[in-house]
mmCIF file of the N, C-alpha and C atoms, coordinates in Angstrom:
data_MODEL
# 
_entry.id   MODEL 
# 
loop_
_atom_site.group_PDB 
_atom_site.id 
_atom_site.type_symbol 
_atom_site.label_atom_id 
_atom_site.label_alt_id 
_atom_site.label_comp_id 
_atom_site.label_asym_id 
_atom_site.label_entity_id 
_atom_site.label_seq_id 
_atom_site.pdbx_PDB_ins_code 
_atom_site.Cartn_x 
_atom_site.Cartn_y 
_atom_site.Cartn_z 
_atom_site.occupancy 
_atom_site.B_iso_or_equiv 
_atom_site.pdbx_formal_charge 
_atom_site.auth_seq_id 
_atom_site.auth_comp_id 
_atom_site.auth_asym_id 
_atom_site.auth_atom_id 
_atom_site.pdbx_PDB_model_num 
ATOM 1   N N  . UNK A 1 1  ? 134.206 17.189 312.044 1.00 0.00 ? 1  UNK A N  1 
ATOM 2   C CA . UNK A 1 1  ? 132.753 17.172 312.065 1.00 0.00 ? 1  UNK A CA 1 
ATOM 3   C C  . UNK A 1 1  ? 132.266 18.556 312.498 1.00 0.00 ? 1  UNK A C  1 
ATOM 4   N N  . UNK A 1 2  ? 131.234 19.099 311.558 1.00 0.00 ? 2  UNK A N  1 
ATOM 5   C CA . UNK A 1 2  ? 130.955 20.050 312.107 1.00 0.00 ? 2  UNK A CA 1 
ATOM 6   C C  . UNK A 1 2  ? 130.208 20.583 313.556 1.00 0.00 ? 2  UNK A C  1 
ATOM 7   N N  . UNK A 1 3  ? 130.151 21.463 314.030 1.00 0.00 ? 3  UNK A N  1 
ATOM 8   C CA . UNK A 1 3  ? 129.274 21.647 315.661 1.00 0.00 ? 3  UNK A CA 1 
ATOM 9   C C  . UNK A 1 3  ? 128.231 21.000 315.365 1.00 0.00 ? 3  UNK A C  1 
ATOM 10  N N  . UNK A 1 4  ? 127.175 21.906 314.432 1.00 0.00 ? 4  UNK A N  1 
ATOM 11  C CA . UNK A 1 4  ? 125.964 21.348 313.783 1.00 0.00 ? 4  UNK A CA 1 
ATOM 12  C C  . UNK A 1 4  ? 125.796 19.798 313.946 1.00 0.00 ? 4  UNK A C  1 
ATOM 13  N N  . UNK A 1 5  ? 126.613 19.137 312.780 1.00 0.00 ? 5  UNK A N  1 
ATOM 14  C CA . UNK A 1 5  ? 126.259 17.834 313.152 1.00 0.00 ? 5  UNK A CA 1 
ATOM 15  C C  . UNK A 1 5  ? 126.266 16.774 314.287 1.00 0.00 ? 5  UNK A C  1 
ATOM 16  N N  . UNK A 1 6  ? 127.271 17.760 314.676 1.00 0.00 ? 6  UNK A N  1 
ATOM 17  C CA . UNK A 1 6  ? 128.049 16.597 316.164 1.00 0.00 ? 6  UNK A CA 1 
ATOM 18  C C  . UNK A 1 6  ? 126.465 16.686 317.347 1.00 0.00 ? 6  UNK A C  1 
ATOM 19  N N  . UNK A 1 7  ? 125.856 18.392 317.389 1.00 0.00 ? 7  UNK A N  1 
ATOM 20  C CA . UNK A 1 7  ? 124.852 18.524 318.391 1.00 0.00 ? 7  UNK A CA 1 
ATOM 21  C C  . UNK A 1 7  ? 124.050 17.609 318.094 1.00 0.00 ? 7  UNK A C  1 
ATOM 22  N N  . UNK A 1 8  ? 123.617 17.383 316.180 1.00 0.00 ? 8  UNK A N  1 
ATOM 23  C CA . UNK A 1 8  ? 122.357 16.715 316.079 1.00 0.00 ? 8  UNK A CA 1 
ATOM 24  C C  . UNK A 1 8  ? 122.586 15.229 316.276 1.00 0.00 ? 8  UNK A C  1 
ATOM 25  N N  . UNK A 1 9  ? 123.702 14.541 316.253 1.00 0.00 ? 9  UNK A N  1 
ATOM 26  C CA . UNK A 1 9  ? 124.288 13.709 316.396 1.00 0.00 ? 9  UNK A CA 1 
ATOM 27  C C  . UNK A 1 9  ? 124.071 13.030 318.176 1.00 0.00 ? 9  UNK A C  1 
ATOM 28  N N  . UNK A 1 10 ? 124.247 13.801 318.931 1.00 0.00 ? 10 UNK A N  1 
ATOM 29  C CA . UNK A 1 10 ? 124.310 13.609 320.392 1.00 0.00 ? 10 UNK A CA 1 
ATOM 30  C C  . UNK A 1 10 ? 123.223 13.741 320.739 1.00 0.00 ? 10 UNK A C  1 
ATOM 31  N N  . UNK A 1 11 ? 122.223 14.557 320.205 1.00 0.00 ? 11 UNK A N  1 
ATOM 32  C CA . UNK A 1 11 ? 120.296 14.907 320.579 1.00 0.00 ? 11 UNK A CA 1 
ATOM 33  C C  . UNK A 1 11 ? 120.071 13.514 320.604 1.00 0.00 ? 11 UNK A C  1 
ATOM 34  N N  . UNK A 1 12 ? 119.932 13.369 318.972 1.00 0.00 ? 12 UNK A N  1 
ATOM 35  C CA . UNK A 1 12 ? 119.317 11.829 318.612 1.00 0.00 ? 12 UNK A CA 1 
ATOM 36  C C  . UNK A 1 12 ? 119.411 10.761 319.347 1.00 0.00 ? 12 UNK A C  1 
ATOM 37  N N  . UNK A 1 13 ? 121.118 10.532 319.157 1.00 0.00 ? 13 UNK A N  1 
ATOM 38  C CA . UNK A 1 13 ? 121.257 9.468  320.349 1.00 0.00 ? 13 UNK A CA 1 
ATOM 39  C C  . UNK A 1 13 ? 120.869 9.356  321.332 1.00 0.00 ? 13 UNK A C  1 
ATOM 40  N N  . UNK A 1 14 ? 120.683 10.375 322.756 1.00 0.00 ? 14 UNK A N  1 
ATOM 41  C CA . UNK A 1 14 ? 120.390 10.613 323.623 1.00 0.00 ? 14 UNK A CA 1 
ATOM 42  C C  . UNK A 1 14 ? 118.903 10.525 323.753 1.00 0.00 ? 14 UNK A C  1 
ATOM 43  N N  . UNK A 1 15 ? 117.879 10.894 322.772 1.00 0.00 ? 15 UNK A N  1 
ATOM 44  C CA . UNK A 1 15 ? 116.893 10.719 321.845 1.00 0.00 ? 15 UNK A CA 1 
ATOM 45  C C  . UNK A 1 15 ? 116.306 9.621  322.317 1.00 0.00 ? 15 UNK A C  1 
ATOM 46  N N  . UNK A 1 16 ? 117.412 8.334  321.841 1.00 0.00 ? 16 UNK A N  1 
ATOM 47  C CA . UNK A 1 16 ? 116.773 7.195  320.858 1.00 0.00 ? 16 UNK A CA 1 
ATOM 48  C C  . UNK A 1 16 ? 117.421 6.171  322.517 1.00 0.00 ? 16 UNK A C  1 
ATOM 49  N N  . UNK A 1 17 ? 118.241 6.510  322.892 1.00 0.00 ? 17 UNK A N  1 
ATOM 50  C CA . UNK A 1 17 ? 118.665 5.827  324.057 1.00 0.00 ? 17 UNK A CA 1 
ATOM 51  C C  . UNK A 1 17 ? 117.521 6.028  325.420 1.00 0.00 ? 17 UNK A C  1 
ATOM 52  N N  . UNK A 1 18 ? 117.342 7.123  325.502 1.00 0.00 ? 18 UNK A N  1 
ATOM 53  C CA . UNK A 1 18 ? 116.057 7.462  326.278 1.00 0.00 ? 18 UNK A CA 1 
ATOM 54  C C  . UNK A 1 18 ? 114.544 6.550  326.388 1.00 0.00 ? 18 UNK A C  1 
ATOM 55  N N  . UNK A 1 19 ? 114.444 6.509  325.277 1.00 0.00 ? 19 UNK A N  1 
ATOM 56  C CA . UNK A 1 19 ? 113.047 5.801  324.541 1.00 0.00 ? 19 UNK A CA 1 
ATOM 57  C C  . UNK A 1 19 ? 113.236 3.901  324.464 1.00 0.00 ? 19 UNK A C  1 
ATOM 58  N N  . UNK A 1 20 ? 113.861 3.682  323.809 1.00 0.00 ? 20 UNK A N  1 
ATOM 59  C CA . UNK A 1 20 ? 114.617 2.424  323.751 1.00 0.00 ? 20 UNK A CA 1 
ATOM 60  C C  . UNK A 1 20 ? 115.389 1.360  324.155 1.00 0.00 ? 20 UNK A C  1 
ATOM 61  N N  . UNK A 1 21 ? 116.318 2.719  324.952 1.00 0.00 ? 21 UNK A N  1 
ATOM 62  C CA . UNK A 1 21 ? 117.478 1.112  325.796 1.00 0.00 ? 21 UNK A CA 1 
ATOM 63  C C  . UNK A 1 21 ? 118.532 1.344  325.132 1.00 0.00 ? 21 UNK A C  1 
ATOM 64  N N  . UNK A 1 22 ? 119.448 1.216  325.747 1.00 0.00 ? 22 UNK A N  1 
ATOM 65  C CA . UNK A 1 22 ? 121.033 1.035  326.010 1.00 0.00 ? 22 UNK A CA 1 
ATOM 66  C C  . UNK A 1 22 ? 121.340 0.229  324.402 1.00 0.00 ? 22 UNK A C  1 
ATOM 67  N N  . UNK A 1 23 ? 120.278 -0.745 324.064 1.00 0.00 ? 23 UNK A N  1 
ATOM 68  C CA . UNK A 1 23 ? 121.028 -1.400 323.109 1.00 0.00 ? 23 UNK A CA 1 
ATOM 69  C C  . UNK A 1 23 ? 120.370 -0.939 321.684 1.00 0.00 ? 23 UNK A C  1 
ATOM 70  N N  . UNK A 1 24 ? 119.745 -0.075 321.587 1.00 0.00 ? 24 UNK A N  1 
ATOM 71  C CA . UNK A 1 24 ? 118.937 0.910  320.712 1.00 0.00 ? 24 UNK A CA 1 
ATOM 72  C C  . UNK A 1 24 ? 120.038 0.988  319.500 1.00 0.00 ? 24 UNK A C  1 
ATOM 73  N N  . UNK A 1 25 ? 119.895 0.858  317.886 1.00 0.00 ? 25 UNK A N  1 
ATOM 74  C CA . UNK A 1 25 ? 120.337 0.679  317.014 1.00 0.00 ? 25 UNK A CA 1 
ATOM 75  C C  . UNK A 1 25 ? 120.138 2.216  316.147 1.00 0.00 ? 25 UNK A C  1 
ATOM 76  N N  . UNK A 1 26 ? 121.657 2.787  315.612 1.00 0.00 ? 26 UNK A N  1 
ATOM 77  C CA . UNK A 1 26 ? 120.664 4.117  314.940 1.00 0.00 ? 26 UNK A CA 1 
ATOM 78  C C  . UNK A 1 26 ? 121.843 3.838  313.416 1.00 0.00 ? 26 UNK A C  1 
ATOM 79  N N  . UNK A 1 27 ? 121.264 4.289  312.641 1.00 0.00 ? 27 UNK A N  1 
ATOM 80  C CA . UNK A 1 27 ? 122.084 4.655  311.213 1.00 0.00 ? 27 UNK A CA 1 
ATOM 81  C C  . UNK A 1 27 ? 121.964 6.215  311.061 1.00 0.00 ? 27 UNK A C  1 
ATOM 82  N N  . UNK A 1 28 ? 122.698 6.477  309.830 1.00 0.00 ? 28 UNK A N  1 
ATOM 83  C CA . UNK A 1 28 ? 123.131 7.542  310.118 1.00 0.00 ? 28 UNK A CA 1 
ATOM 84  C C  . UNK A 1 28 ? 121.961 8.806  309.312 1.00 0.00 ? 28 UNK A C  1 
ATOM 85  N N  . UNK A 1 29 ? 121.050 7.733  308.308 1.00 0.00 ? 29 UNK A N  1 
ATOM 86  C CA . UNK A 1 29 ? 119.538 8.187  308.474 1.00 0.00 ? 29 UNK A CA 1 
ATOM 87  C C  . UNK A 1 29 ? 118.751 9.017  309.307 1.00 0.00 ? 29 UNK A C  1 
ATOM 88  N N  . UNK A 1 30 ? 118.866 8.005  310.716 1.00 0.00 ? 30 UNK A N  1 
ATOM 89  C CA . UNK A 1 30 ? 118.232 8.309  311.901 1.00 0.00 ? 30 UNK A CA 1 
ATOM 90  C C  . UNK A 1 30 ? 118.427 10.209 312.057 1.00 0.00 ? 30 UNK A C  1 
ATOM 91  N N  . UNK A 1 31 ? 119.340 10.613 312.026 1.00 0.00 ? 31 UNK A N  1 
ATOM 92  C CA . UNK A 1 31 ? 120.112 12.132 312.380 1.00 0.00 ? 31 UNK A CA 1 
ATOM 93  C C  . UNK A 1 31 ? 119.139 13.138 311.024 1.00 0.00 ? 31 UNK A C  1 
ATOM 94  N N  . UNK A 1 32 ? 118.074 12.574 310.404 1.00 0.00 ? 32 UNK A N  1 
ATOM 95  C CA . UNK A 1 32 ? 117.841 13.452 309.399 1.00 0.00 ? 32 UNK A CA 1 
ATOM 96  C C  . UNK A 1 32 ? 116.114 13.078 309.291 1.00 0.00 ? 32 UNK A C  1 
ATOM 97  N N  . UNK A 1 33 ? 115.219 14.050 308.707 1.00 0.00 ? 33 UNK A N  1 
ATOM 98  C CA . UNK A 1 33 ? 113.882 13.754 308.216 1.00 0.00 ? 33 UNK A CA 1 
ATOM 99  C C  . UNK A 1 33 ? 113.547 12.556 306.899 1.00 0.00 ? 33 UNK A C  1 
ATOM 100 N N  . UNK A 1 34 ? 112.707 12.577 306.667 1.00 0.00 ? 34 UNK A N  1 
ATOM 101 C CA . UNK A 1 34 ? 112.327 11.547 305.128 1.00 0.00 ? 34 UNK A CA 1 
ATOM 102 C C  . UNK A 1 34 ? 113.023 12.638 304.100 1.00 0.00 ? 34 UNK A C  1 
ATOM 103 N N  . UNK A 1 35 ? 112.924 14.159 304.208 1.00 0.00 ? 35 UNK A N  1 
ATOM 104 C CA . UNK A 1 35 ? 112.886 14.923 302.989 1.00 0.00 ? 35 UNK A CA 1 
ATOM 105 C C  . UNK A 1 35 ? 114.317 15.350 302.967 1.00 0.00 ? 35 UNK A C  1 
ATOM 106 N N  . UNK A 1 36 ? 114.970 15.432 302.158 1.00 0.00 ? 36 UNK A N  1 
ATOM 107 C CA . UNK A 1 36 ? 116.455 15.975 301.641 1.00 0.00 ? 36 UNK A CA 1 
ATOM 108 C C  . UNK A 1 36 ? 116.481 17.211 301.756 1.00 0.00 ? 36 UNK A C  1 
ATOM 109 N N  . UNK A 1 37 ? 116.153 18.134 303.046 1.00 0.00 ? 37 UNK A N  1 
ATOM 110 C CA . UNK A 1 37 ? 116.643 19.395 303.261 1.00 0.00 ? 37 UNK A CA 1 
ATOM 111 C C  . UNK A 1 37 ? 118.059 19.554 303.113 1.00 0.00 ? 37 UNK A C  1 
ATOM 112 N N  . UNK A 1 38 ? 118.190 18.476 303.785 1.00 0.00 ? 38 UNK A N  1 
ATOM 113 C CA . UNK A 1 38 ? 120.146 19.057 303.865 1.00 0.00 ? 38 UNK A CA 1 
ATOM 114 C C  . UNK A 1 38 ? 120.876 18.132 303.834 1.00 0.00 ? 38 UNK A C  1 
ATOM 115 N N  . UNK A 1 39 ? 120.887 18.530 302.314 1.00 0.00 ? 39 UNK A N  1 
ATOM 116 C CA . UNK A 1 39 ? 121.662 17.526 301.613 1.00 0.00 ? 39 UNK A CA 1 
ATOM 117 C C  . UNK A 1 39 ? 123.506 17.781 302.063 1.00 0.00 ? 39 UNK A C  1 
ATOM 118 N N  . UNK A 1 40 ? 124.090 18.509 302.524 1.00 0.00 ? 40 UNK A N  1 
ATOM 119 C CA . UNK A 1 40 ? 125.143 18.702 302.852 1.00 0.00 ? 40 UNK A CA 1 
ATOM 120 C C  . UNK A 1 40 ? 125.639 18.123 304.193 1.00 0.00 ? 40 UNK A C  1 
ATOM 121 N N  . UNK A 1 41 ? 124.920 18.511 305.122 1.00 0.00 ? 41 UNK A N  1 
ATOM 122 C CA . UNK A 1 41 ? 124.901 18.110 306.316 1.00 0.00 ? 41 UNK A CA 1 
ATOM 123 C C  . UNK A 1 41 ? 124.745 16.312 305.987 1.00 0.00 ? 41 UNK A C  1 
ATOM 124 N N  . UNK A 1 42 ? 123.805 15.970 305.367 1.00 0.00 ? 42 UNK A N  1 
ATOM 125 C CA . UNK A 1 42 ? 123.460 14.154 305.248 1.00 0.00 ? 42 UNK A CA 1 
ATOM 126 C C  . UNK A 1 42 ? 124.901 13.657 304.573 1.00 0.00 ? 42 UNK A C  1 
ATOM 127 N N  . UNK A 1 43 ? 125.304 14.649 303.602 1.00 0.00 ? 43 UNK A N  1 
ATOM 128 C CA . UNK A 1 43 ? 126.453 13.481 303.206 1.00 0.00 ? 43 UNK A CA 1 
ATOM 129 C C  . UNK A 1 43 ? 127.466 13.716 304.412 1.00 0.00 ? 43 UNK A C  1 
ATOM 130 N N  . UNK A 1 44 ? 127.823 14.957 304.583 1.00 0.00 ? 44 UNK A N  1 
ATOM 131 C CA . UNK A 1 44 ? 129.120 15.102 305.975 1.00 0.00 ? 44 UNK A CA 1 
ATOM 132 C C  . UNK A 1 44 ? 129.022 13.652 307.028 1.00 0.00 ? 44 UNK A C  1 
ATOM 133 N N  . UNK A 1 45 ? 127.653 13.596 307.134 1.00 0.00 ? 45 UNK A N  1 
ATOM 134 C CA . UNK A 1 45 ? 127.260 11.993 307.951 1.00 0.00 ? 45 UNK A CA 1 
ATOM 135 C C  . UNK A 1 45 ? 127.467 10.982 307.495 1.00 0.00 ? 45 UNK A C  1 
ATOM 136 N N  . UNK A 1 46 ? 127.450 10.984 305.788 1.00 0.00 ? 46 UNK A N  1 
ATOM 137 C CA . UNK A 1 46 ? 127.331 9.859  305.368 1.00 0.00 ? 46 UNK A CA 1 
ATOM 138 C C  . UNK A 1 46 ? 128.952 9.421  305.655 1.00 0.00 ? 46 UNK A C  1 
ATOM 139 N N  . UNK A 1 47 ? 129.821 10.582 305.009 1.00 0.00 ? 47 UNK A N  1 
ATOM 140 C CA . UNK A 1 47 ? 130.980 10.342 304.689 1.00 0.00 ? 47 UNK A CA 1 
ATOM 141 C C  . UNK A 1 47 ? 131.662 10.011 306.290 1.00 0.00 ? 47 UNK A C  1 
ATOM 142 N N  . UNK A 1 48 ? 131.501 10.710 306.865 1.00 0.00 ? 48 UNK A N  1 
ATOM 143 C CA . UNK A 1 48 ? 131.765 10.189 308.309 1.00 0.00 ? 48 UNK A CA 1 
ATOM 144 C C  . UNK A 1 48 ? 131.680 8.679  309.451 1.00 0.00 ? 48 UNK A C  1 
ATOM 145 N N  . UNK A 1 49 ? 130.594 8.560  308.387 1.00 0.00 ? 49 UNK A N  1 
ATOM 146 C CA . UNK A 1 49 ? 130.069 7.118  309.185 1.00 0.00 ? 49 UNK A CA 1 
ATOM 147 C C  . UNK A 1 49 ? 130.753 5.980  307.877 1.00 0.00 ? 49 UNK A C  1 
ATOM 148 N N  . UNK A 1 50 ? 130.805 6.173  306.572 1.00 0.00 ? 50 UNK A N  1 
ATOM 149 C CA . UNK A 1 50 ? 130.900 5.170  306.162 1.00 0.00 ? 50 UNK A CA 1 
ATOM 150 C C  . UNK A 1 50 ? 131.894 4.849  305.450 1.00 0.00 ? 50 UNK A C  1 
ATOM 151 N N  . UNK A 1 51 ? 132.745 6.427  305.032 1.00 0.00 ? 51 UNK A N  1 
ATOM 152 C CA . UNK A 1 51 ? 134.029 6.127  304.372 1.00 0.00 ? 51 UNK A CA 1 
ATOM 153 C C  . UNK A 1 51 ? 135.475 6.600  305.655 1.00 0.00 ? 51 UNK A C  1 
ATOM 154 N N  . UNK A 1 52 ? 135.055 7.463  306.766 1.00 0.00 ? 52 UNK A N  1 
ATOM 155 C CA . UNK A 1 52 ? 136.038 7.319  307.628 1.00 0.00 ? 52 UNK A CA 1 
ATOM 156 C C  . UNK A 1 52 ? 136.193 6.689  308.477 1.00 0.00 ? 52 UNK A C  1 
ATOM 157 N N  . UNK A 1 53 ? 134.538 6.002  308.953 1.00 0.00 ? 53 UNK A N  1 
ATOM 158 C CA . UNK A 1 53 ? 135.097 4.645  309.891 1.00 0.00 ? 53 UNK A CA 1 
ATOM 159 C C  . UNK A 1 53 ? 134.260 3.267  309.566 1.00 0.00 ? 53 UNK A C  1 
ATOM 160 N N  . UNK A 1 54 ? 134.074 3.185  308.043 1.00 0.00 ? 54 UNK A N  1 
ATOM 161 C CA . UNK A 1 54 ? 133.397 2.080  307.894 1.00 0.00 ? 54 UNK A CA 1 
ATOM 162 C C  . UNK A 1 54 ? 132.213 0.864  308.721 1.00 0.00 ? 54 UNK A C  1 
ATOM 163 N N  . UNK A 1 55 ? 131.410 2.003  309.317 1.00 0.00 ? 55 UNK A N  1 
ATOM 164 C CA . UNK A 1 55 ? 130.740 1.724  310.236 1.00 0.00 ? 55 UNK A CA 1 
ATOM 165 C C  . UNK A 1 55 ? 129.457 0.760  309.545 1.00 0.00 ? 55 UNK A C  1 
ATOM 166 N N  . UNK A 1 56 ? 128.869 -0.116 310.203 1.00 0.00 ? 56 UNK A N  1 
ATOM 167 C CA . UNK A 1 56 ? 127.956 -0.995 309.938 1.00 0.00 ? 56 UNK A CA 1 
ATOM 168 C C  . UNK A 1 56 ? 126.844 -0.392 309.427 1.00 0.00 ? 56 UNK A C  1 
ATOM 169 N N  . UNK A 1 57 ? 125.358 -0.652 308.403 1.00 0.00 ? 57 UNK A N  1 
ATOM 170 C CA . UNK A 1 57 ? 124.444 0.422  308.685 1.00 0.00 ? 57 UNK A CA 1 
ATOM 171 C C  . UNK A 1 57 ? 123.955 0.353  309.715 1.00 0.00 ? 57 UNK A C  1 
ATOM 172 N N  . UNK A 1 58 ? 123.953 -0.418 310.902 1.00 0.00 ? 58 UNK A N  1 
ATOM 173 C CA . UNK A 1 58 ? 122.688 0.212  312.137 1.00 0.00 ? 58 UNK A CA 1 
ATOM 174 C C  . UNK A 1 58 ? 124.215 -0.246 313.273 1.00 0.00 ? 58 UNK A C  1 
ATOM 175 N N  . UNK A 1 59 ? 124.181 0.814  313.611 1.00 0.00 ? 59 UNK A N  1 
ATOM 176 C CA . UNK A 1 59 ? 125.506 0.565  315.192 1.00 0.00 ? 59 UNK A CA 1 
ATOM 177 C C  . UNK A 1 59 ? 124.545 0.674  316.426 1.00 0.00 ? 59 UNK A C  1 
ATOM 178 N N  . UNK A 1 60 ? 125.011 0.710  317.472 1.00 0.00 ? 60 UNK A N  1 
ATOM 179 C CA . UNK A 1 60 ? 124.239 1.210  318.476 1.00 0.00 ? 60 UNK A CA 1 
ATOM 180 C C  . UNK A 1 60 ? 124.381 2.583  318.830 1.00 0.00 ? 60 UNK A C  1 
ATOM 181 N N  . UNK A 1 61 ? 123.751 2.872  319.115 1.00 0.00 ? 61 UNK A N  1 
ATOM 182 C CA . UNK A 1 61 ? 123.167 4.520  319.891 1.00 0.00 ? 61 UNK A CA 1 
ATOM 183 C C  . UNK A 1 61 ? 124.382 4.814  320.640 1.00 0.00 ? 61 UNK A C  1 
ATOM 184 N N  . UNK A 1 62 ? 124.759 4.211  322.048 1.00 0.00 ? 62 UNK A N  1 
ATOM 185 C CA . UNK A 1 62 ? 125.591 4.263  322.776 1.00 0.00 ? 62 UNK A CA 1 
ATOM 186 C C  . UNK A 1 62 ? 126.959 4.244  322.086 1.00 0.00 ? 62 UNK A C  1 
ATOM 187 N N  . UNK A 1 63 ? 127.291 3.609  321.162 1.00 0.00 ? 63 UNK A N  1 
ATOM 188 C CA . UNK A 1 63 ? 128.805 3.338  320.668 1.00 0.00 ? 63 UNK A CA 1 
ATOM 189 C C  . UNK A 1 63 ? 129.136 4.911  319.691 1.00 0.00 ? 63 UNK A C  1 
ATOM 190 N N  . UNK A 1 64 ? 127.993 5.037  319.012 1.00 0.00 ? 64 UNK A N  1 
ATOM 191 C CA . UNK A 1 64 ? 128.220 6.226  317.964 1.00 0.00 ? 64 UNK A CA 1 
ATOM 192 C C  . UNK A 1 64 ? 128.135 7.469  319.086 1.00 0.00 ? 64 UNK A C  1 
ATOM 193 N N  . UNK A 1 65 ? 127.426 7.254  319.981 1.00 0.00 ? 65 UNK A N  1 
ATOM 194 C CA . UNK A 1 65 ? 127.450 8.965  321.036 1.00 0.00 ? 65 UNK A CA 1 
ATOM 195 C C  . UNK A 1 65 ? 128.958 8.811  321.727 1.00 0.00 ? 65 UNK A C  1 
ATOM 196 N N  . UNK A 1 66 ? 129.309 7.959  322.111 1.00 0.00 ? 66 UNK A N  1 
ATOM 197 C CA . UNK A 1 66 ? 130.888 7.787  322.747 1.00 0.00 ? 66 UNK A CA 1 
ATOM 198 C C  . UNK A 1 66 ? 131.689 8.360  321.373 1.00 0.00 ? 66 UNK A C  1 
ATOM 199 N N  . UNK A 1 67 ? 131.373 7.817  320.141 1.00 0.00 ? 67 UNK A N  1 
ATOM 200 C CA . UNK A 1 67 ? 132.439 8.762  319.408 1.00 0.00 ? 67 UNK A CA 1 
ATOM 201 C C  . UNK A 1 67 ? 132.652 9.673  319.050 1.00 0.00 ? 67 UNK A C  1 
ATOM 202 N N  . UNK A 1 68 ? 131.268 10.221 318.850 1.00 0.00 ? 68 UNK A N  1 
ATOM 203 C CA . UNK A 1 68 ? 131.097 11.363 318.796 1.00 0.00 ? 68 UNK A CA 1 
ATOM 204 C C  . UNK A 1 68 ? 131.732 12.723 319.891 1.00 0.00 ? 68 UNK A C  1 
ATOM 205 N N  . UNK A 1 69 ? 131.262 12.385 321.326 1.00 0.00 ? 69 UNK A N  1 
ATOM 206 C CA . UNK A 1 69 ? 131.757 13.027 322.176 1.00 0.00 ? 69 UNK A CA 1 
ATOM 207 C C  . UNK A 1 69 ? 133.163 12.985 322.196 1.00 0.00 ? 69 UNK A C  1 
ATOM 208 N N  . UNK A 1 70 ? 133.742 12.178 321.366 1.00 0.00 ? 70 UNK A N  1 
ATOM 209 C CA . UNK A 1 70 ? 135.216 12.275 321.773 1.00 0.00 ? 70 UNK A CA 1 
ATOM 210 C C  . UNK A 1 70 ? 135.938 13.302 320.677 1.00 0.00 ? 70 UNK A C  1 
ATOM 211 N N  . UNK A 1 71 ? 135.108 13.750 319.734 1.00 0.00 ? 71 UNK A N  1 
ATOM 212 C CA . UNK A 1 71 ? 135.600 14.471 318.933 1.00 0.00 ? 71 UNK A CA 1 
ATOM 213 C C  . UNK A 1 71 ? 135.915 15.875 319.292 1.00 0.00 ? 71 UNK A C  1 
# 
C-alpha cells in the first residue's frame, strides 16, 4: 500500500471514529470525493479492500485502521 493511501486511510478513519463512535462503518468510497480525481489511488483501494482481503462493503472504522496500521 502506498504511504499516500495508508495516511489517507488512517485520517479518515480517525475522521469518522471521532465524529461517530467506535462502531462507525466506512467503505472504501469513504477515503475519496464524489469526483474521480484519482482514479489510481481509488482502485489501489479498491483492489486492496476487495480482491486482497475480500472485505465486506461497509467494515468498521476501527477494524480497517488496525489493518492498516499494521502494514
Amino acid at each position: 500500500m502506498s504511504p499516500i493511501l495508508k495516511a489517507k486511510i488512517l485520517e479518515v478513519c480517525d475522521k469518522k471514529i471521532k465524529e461517530k463512535g467506535a462502531n462507525v462503518g466506512v467503505s472504501f468510497y469513504a477515503f475519496f470525493e464524489n469526483k474521480n480525481t484519482q482514479p489510481e489511488l481509488l482502485m489501489e483501494a479498491a483492489t486492496w479492500w476487495i480482491q486482497e482481503h475480500t472485505l465486506d462493503h461497509f467494515e468498521k472504522a476501527t477494524k480497517i485502521k488496525k489493518m492498516v496500521e499494521l502494514l
